[in-house]
C-alpha positions, 0 to 999 in steps of 0.5 A: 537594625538591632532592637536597641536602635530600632525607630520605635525605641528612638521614638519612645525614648524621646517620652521618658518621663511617661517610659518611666512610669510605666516601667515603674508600674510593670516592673516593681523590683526595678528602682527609680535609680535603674529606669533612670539609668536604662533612660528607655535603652531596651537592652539594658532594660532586659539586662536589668530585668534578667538580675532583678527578676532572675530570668533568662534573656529569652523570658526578659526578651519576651516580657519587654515585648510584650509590654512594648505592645501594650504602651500607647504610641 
């Protein structure tokens, strides 16, 4: 199953509000506007961190990851 679909998204993306906040506090350089847009599709988050942050997509890969391992289930 690709990481985009994954269950644990799907259920995540069902809390958006609090997904947007705490995109908000990790992530600085991405605007209210782009967590809007993204609306908790984790490819597209890595692909916005990749232009604000100018990292490859093994790095934004990882960071997702590990914040992903950070947020309350």
């Amino acid at each position: 199953m690709s990481p985009t679909r994954s269950p644990e998204w799907a259920r995540r993306n069902g809390r958006g509000a609090l997904l947007v906040a705490a995109g908000k506090e990790q992530w600085g350089k991405l605007t209210d506007d782009e967590l809007d847009q993204i609306e908790g599709k984790r490819d597209q988050l890595v692909g916005r961190l990749q232009q604000s942050y100018g990292i490859t997509k093994d790095e934004a890969e990882k960071r997702v990851s590990d914040w992903e391992r950070r947020m309350p289930m």
